[in-house]
NUKEVO-522344 format. One record per residue (C-alpha): z, x, y; residue number from 0. Coordinates in steps of 0.05 Angstrom, whole numbers. Each point is the difference from the previous one (the first is absolute). Example, Ala and Ser with C-alpha at 12.3 -4.5 7.8 and 13.67 -1.06 7.14 Angstrom:
! residues 2
Z  X  Y  loro
156  246  -90  0
-13  27  69  1
//
This chain:
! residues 463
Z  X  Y  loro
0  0  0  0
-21  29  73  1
53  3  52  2
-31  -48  43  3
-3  -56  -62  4
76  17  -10  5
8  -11  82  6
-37  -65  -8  7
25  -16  -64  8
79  7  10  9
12  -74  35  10
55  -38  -12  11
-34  -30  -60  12
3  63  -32  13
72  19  24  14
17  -68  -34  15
-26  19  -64  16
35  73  -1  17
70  -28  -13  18
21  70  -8  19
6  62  34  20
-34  54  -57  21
-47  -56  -5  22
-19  12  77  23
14  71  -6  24
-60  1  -60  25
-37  -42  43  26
-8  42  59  27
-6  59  -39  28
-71  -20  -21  29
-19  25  68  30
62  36  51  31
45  56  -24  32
66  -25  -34  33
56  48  -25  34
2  16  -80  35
41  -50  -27  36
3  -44  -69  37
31  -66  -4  38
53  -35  -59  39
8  -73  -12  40
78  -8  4  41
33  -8  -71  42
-54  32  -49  43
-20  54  55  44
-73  -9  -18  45
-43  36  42  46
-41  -44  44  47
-31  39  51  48
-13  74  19  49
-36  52  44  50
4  67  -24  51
-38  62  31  52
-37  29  -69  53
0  -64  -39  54
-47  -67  11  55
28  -60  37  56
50  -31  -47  57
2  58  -46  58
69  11  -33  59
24  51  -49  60
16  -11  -54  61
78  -2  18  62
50  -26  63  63
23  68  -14  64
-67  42  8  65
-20  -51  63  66
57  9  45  67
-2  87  -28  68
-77  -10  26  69
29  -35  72  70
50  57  14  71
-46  60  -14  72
-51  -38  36  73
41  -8  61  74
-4  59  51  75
75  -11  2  76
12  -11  -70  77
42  -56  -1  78
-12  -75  6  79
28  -65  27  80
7  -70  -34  81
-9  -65  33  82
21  -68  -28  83
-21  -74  14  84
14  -65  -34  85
-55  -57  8  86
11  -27  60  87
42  46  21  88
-35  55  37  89
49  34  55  90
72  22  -8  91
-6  23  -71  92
35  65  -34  93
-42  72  27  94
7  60  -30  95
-28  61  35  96
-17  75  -19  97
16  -2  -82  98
-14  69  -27  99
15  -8  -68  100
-33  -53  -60  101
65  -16  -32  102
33  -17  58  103
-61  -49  21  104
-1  -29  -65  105
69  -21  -5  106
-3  -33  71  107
-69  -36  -28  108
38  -24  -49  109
58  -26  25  110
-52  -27  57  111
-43  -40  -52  112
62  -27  -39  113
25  -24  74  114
-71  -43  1  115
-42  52  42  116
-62  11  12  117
-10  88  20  118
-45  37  30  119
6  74  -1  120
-36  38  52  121
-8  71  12  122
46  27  51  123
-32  21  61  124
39  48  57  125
15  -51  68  126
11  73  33  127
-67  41  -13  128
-29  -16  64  129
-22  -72  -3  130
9  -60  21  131
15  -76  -39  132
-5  -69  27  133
-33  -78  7  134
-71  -15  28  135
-13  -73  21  136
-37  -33  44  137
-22  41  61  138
63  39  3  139
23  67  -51  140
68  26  -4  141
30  66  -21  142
46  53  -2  143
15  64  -34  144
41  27  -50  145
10  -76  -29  146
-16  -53  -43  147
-48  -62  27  148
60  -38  2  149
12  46  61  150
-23  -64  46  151
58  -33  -21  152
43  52  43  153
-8  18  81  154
-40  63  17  155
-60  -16  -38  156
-72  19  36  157
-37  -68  18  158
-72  2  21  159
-67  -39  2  160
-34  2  -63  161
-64  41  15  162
35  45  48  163
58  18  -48  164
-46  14  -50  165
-46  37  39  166
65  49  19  167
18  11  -67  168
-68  16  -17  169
8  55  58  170
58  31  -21  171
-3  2  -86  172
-67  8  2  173
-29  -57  -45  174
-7  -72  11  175
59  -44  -30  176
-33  -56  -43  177
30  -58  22  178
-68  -49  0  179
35  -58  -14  180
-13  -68  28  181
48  -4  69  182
37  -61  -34  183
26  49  -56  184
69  29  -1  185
-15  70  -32  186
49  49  -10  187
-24  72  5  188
22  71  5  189
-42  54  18  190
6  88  -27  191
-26  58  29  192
-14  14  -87  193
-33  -38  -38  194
41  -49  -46  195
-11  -59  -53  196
-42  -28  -57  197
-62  10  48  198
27  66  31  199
-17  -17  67  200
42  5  61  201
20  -74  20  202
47  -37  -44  203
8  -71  -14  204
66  -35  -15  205
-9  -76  21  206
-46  -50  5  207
25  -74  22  208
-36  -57  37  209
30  0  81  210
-11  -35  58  211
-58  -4  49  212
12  14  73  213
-6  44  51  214
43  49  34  215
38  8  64  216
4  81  -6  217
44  46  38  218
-17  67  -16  219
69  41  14  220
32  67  -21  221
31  38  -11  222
1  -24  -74  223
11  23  -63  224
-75  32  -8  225
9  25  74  226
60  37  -17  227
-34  27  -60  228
-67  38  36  229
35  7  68  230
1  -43  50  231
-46  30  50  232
-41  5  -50  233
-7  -76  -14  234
-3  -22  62  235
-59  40  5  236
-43  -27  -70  237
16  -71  36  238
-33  25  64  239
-58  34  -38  240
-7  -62  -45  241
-7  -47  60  242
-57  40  28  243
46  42  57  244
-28  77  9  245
46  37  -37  246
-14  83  -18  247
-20  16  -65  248
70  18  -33  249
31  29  -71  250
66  -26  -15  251
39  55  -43  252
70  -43  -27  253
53  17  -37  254
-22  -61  -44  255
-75  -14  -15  256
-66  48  -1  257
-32  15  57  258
-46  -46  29  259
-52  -7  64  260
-5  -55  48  261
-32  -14  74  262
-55  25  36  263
-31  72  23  264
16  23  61  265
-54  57  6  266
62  52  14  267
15  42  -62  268
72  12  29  269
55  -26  -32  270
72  -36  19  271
55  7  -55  272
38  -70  23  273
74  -4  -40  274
-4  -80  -38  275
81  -19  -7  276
5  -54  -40  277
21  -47  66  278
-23  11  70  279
54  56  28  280
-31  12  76  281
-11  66  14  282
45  22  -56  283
-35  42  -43  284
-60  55  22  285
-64  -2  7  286
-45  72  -6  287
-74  6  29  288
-28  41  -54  289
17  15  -78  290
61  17  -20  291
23  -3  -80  292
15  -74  -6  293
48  15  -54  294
42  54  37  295
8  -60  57  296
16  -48  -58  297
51  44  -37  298
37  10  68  299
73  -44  -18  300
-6  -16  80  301
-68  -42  -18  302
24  -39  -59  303
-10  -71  34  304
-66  28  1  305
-51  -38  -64  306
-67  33  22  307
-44  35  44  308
-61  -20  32  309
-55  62  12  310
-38  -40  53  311
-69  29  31  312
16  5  75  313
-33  -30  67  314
-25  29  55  315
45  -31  41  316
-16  -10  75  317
58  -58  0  318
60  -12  -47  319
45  -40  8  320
44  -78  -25  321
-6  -67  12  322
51  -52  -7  323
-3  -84  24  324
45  -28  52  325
-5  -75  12  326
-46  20  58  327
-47  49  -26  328
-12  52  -46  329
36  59  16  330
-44  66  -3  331
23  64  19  332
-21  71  -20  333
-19  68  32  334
-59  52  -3  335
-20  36  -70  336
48  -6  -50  337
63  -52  5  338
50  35  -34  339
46  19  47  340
-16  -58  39  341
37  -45  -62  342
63  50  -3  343
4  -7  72  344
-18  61  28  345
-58  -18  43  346
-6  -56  49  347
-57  -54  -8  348
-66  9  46  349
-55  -53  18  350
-38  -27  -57  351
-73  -22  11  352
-14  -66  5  353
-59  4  -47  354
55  35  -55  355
42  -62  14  356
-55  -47  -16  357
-15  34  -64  358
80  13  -17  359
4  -84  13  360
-61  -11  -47  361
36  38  -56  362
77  -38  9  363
-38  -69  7  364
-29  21  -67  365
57  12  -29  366
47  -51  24  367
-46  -51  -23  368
21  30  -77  369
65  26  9  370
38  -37  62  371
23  40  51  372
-13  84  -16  373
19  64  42  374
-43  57  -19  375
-20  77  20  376
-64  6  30  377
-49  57  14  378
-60  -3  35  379
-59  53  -13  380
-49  -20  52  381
-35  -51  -48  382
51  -34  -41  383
71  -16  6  384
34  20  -65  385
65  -28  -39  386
50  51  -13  387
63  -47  -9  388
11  -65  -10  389
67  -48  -17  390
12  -63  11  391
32  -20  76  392
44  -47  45  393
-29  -32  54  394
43  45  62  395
15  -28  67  396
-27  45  59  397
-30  63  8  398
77  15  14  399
35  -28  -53  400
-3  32  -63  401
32  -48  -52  402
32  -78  34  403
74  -17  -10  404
58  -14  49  405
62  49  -10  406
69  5  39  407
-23  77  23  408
-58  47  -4  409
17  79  -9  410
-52  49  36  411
-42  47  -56  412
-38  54  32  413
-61  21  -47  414
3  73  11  415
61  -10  -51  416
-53  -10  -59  417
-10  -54  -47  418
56  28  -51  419
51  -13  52  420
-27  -67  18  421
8  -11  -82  422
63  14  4  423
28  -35  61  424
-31  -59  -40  425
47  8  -45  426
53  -3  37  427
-7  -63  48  428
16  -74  -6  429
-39  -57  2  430
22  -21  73  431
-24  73  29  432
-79  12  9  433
-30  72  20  434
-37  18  60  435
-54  48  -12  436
-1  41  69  437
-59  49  0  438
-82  5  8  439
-27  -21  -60  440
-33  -60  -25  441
30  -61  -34  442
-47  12  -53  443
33  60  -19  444
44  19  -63  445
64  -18  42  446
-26  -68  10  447
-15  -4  -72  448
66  28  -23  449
30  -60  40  450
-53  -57  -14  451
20  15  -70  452
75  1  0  453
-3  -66  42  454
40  33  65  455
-6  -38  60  456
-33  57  43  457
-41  16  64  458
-35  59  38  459
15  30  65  460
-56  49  20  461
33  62  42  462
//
């Protein structure tokens, strides 16, 4: 059977007529990648069902014994798990995961079938090697790493449009998952940098079950768990390139997953080293024009925070600079050439052109209409305005006011102090005090960030 029959095929008149999971399993298995596993009737433990790598589709040796020896030495982690179900009775039932020896899982299939299960026994596979498990549906996919697909059941998961979460995952493992199910489908996946299963392909499939049509509402936010896992500059920065923003041609090298390439050439053969914590930390951690050994940085105990680094191409920059929305406009500041020690605040903003505006506008319009409201890091090359940062933003007040809030007292922070000793003042102040920025730099800067995140009621006075 083709996979577009099975994607045709698998209605709710089929799902009706697969009372069972191994049926469904067996089903799908025709045509997408399932893990190895044989099935038992409960009682008798007759085999009913299996999908070993070696043997043809329902294939069993000649003994339980031999079978489950064949699962374990099958499995890249030798061991296996066993999952129950009763007719009917689909969810909540016994689980038993990463069995490494056959006497052990026969005795538990035993007392299992005697207790009126049905088993399946499945092939373990690793929820830490670098992948990523979870539920496609509709128009929406939802992930996260170092889990199970029952992941969406917990907060932190990664929640994105269909096509575009797909089309990231693609960019960063390398492969396209195949998930080309009908939209009405609940299908439980899990995706692995190697190659796993009866089919020995990359994308796995746990669960298939009729859902419900309709569309939806999305709010793409982070950080989240698959954020934290490839940095979080780094992920705001697939999002931009996925939603057509300029963003330089960059290799992410983590502490977690292969290498991989996204965005666009810049024509400049230089390279930025920019540090990816695994949550936004403003102006925290360095950033080095030209190579240095990515894993001396990484090995430093002062970087740990630190998930990956991004070996970006550079820009000739004739503008950098940040933009950020007030309730009145879009906020853009920035200075000539490079921006960095414009955001750290150690230079003062200049005039930006109106025609670098314009194109700076075109680019948040773009998108806001995805994301909501976005600050970013810009630089402009002449031609294009380019996306070096993005997160996520509140709407601020003024051009003077940094985060909104009313408090009993404001305490005076002058900027030459550095952004470590704005951290730590932070620290130390209650929730009826704000800060007063005093210095020439922008509001875009890391010390505006550093506040906009913590949620301090804050403003600017220029000197």
């Amino acid at each position: 059977m083709s996979v577009s029959n099975i994607i045709n095929e698998f209605s709710l008149e089929v799902k009706r007529n697969l009372e069972y999971k191994d049926e469904v399993l067996n089903y799908i298995a025709d045509s997408f990648n399932v893990a190895q596993f044989v099935s038992f009737t409960p009682y008798e433990l007759i085999p009913r069902y299996s999908r070993i790598f070696g043997l043809s589709p329902n294939e069993i040796c000649e003994t339980i014994e031999k079978t489950l020896e064949l699962l374990i030495n099958n499995s890249q982690e030798k061991s296996i798990n066993i999952r129950t179900f009763k007719q009917g009775v689909s969810k909540g039932n016994p689980f038993y995961y990463g069995i490494k020896h056959v006497n052990e899982a026969q005795e538990l299939l035993t007392k299992l079938a005697n207790d009126g299960y049905y088993t399946i026994v499945n092939e373990t596979i690793d929820i830490d090697d670098g992948g990523v498990s979870g539920v496609v549906m509709n128009d929406v996919i939802e992930f996260s790493p170092n889990d199970t697909p029952k992941c969406v059941e917990k907060p932190g998961f990664c929640s994105l449009p269909r096509e575009l979460g797909v089309n990231i995952l693609n960019t960063v493992y390398g492969f396209n998952p195949n998930l080309n199910f009908k939209n009405e489908l609940r299908v439980e996946f899990s995706i692995h940098p190697k190659r796993r299963g009866f089919q020995n392909t990359h994308t796995i499939i746990w669960e298939v079950e009729e859902g419900h049509k309709y569309t939806t509402d999305f709010d793409i936010s982070w950080p989240n768990n698959f954020s934290r896992f490839i940095g979080d500059k780094a992920f705001g920065l697939l999002i931009a390139d996925a939603f057509g923003a300029n963003v330089p041609k960059s290799t992410l090298i983590s502490r977690n997953i292969k290498p991989f390439v996204f965005g666009k050439d810049t024509g400049i053969s230089e390279i930025w080293l920019r540090t990816c914590p695994f949550e936004k930390m403003p102006g925290k951690f360095p950033t080095y024009f030209g190579w240095r050994d990515p894993f001396a940085l990484m090995s430093n105990k002062d970087l740990d925070p630190v998930v990956s680094i991004l070996s970006q191409h550079s820009v000739d920059a004739i503008y950098s600079g940040a933009a950020v929305p007030s309730k009145k406009d879009l906020i853009i500041e920035g200075v000539d050439s490079f921006g960095d020690a414009f955001m750290v605040g150690k230079a003062s903003p200049v005039d930006i052109p109106i025609n670098v505006k314009y194109m700076i506008h075109e680019i948040y319009f773009l998108l806001k209409n995805q994301l909501g409201e976005v600050n970013f890091e810009w630089v402009y090359d002449g031609n294009n305005v380019w996306i070096v940062q993005l997160s996520k933003s509140a709407i601020i007040s003024t051009s003077k006011i940094i985060y909104p809030g009313k408090v009993d007292r404001y305490i005076q922070f002058y900027v030459k102090e550095g952004l470590e000793s704005l951290r730590e003042i932070l620290k130390t102040i209650d929730n009826k005090t704000g800060i007063e920025l005093i210095g020439n730099i922008g509001i875009t800067s890391h010390f505006g960030d550093i506040l906009r995140n913590a949620h301090i009621p804050s403003k600017l006075k220029r000197e």
